[in-house]
ROGUKE-96375 format. One line per 10 residues: number of its first residue (from 0); their letters; for each residue y, z, x of C-alpha. Coordinates in Angstrom, 3 decimals. Layout:
BEGIN
NUM) A) Y:Z:X  ...
This chain:
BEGIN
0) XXXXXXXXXX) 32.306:-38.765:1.948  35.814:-37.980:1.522  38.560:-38.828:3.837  39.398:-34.982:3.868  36.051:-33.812:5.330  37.061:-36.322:7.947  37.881:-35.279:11.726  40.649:-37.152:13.481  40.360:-39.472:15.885  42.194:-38.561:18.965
10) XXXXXXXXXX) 45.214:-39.754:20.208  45.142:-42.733:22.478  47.107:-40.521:25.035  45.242:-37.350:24.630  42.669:-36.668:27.724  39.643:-37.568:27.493  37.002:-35.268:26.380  39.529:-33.320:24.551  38.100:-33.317:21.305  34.356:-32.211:23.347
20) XXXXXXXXXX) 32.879:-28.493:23.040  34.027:-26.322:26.017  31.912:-23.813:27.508  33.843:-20.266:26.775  34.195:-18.768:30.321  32.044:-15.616:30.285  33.712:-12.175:31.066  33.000:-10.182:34.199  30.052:-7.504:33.455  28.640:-7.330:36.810
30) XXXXXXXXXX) 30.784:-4.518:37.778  32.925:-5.700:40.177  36.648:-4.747:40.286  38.687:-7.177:39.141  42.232:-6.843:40.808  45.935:-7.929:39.613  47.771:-9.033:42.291  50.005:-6.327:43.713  48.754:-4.062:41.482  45.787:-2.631:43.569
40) XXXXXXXXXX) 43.907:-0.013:41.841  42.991:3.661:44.581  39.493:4.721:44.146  39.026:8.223:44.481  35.851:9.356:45.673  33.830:12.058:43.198  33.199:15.239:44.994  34.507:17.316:48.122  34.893:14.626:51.187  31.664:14.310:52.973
50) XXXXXXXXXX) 30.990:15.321:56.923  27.880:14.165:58.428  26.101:11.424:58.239  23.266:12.922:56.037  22.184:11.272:53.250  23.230:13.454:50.724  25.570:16.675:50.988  21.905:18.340:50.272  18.552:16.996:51.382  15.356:19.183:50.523
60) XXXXXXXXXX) 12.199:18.014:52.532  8.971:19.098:50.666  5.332:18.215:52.052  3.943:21.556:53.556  1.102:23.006:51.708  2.171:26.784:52.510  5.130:28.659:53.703  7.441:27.389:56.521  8.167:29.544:59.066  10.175:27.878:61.995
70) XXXXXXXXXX) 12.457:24.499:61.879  13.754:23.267:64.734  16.485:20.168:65.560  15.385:17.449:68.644  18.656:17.881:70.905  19.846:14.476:69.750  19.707:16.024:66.057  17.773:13.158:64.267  14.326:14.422:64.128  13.074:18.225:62.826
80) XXXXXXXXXX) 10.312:20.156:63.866  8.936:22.170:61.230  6.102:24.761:61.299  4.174:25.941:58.597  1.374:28.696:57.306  -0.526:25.476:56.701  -1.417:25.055:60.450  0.678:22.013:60.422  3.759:20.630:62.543  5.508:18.243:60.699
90) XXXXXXXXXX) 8.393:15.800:62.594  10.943:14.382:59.996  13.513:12.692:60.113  16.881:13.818:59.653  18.713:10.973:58.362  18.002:8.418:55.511  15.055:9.599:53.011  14.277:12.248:55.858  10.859:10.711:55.789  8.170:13.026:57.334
100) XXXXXXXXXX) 6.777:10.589:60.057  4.119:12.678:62.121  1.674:15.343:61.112  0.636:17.522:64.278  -2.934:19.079:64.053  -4.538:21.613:66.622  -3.549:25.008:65.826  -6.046:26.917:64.139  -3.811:29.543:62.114  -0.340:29.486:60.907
110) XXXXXXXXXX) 2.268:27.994:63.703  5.275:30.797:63.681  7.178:29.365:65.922  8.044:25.820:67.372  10.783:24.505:69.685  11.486:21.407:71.159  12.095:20.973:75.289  15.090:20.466:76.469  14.327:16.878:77.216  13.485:16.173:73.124
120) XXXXXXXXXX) 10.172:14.711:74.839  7.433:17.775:73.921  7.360:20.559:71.855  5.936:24.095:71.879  4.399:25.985:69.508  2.794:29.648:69.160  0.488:30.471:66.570  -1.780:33.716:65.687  -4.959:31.860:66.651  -4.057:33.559:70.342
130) XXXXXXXXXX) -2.822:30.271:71.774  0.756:28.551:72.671  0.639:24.980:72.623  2.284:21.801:74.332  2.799:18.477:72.172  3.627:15.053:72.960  6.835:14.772:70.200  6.080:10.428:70.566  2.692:10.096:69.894  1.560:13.249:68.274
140) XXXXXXXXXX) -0.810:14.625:71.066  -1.433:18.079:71.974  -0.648:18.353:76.273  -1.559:21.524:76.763  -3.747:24.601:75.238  -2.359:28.019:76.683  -5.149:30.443:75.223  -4.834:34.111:77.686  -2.970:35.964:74.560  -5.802:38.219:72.733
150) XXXXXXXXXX) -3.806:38.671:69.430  -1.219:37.204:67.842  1.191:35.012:69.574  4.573:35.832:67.455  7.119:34.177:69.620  7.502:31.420:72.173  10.462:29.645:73.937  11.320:27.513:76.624  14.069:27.682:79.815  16.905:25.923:78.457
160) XXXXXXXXXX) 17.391:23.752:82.202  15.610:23.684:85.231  11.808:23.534:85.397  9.448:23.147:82.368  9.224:27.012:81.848  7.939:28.524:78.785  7.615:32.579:77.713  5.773:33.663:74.725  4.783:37.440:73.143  2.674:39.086:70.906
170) XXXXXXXXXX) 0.633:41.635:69.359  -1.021:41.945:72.398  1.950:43.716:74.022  2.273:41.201:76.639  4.618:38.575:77.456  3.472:35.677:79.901  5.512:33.435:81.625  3.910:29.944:81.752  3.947:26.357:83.711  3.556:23.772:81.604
180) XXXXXXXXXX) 2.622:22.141:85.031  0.082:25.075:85.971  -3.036:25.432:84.448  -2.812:29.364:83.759  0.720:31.646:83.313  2.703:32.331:86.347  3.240:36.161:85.529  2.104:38.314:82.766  4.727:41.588:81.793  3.115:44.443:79.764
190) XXXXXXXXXX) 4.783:46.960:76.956  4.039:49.327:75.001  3.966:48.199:71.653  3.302:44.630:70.101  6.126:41.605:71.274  7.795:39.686:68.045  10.408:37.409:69.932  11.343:36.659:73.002  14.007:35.026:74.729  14.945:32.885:78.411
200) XXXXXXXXXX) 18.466:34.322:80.243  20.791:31.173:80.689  19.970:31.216:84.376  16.088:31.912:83.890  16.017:34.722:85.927  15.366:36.997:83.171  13.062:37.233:80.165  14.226:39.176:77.576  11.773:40.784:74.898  11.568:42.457:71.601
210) XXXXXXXXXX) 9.600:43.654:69.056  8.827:47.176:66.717  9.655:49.039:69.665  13.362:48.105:68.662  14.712:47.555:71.702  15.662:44.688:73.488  13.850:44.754:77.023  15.278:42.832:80.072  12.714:41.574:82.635  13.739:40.651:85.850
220) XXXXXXXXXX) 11.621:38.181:86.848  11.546:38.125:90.401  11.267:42.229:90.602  8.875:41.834:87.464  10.413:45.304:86.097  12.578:46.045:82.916  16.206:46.235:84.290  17.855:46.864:81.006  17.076:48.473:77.474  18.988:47.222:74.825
230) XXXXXXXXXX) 19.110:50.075:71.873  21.283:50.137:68.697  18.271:48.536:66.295  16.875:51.237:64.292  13.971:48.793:62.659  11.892:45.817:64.765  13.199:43.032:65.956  12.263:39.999:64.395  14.207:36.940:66.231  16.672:36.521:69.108
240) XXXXXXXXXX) 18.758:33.249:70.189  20.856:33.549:73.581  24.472:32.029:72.796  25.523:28.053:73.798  27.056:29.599:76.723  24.307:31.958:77.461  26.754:35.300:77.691  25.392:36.809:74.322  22.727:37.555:73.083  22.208:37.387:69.085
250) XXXXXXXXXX) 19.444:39.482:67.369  17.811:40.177:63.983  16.172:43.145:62.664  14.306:44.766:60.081  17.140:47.220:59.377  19.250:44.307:57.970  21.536:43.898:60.359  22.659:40.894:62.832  23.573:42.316:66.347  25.440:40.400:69.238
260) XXXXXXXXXX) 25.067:41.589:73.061  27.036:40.777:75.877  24.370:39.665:78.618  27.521:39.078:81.172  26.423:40.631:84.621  29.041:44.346:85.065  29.273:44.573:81.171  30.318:47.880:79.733  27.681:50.337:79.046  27.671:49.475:75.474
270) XXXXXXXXXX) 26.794:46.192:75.299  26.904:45.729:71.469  29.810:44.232:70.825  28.992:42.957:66.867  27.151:43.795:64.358  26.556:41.447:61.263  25.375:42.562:57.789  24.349:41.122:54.447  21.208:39.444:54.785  17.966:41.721:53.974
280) XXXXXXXXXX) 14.198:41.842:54.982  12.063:42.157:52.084  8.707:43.622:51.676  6.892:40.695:53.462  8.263:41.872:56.600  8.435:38.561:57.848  9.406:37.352:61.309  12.743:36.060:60.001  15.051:34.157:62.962  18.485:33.977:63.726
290) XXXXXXXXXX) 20.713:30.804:65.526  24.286:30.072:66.811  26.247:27.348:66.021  26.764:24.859:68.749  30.213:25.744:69.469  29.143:29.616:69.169  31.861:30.015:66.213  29.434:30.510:63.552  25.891:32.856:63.425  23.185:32.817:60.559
300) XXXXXXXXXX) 20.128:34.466:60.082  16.611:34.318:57.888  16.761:36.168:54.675  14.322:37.674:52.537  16.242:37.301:49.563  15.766:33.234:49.055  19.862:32.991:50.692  20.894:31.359:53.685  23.679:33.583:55.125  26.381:32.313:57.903
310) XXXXXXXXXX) 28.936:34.464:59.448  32.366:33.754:61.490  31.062:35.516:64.511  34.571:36.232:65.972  35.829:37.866:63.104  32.115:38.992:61.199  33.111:37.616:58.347  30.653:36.020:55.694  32.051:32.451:55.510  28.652:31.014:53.110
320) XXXXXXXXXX) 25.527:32.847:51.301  23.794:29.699:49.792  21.037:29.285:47.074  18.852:27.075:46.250  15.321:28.356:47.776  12.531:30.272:45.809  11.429:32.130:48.577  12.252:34.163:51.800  14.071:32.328:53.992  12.621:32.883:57.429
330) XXXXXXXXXX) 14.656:30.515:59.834  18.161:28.673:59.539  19.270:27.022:62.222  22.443:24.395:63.263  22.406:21.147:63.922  23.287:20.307:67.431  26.084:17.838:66.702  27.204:17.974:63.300  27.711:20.650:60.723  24.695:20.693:59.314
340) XXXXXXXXXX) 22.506:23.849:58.590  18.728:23.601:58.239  16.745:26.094:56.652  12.506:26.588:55.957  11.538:28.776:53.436  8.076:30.373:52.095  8.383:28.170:49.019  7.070:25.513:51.135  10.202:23.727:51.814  13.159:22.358:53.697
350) XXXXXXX) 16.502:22.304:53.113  19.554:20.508:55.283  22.822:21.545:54.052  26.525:19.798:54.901  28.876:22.223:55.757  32.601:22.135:55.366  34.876:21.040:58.661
């Protein structure tokens, strides 16, 4: 071997090892940031800033076998109700995957209308099997069976505060006042032609009630007499919601238009003081619902044409039509702390929305 293929020995003062292989230090490719000093990179966040603490800026919630017709948020705002032409109440949740949790079985036809209590501890539902129901919203159970209707039961809805009152209507042209601590209703008020939604006063002294008649009735429930007709409709009446504050009153009807009362005791003759338009009822003539916004700043309402609309209900304005649905829209409603809208939809699903602050 020659002296030239020959490596060196090392210097007597050179370190030891220093003629050894060394390990080449492996570059960062785990993703992590790696930072100069004083020379701190910004991250900007993709995407308009977020403001709630859903999930996504859009969740959709699928599971129901047929059309849903009523949502509802728990007044804490972290579980929905949602009631379906399947028979089925589903509880989800609203945050994370917004798992569905609880499957509540009992009704016998479609459920077209659930709400929760004002405690968040039951819920009621009508249905057209003729009955209004009371559920258990932790375990599941059904409470209570309320079966005196003999036809459909289109609407139901409980007093807002006080005593565990509930009212319901239907195509039996009667509206019944219920208990859920008696066994039968309290008081049953007859009309004229068939009941599609009905509605507590803030002080639960008055029922009010409407339906294809298009006119909103006001029953005075200690008199047990209409007191007040409410006309300006020109098409049925398909869903009412009393305001946060309980002075207005907001309806929907068939003739495509949103309507807001004043309910204030010594209010002018006229007591339509806005009227909301945009939204349309289709040829399923569905029972499509209407809500307030928990500050009362906002209205929306169930559209046939697969949009969620939601006015500026000082100024009427149309502040969002959103997509996204494949069929009628039949209930939007607000979340009660954070702006979120929900909506359920005869294409079988959910959707929660973020809204901008």
């Amino acid at each position: 071997m020659t002296d030239s293929l020959k490596r060196a020995a090392p210097e007597d003062d050179a370190p030891v090892g220093a003629g050894a292989l060394v390990e080449a230090k492996r570059p960062r490719t785990d993703g992590e940031l790696v930072v100069a000093a004083g020379k701190r990179p910004e991250i900007k966040q993709q995407g308009p800033a977020r403001t709630s603490a859903l999930q996504a800026p859009i969740m959709l919630l699928s599971g129901h076998g047929d059309a849903v017709f009523s949502m509802r948020f728990n007044p804490e705002g972290d579980v929905i109700a949602s009631g379906s032409h399947d028979k089925h109440i589903f509880l989800w949740r609203t945050y994370g995957e917004c798992e569905n949790y609880m499957m509540l079985k009992g009704h016998k036809n479609a459920v077209l209308e659930v709400h929760w209590t004002p405690d968040g501890e039951r819920l009621v539902s009508c249905s057209p099997d003729k009955t209004v129901r009371a559920w258990d919203a932790e375990s599941g159970t059904q409470l209570k069976k309320m079966a005196e209707h003999r036809d459909i039961v289109n609407s139901c809805c409980p007093l807002r505060r006080g005593p565990p009152l509930l009212v319901s209507g239907g195509d039996d042209c009667e509206a019944k006042l219920w208990d859920l601590r008696a066994k039968r209703s309290v008081k049953t008020f007859s009309e004229r032609y068939q009941i599609l939604s009905v509605a507590f006063s803030e002080g639960g002294d008055q029922i009010y009630t409407a339906g294809i008649e298009n006119v909103v009735n006001v029953w005075d429930l200690r008199r047990e007499e209409v007191t007040m007709s409410l006309s300006g409709h020109s098409d049925s009446i398909t869903g009412m919601r009393l305001s946060p504050d309980g002075t207005h009153l907001l309806t929907n009807s068939m003739d495509n238009t949103l309507r807001v009362w004043d309910m204030r005791p010594y209010a002018p003759a006229n007591r339509c003081t806005k009227v909301f338009a945009g939204h349309v009822h289709t040829f399923e003539k569905n029972l499509l619902r209407c809500d307030w916004s928990p500050d009362g700043s906002k209205v929306t309402a169930g559209s046939g044409d697969r949009c969620v609309y939601i006015w500026n209900s000082h100024t009427r304005n149309l502040m969002y039509k959103l997509p996204g649905h494949s069929g009628s829209v039949n209930e939007c409603v607000f979340h009660p702390k954070e702006p979120i809208i929900g909506s359920a939809s005869s294409d079988k699903t959910l959707y929660l929305g973020e809204l901008a602050v």
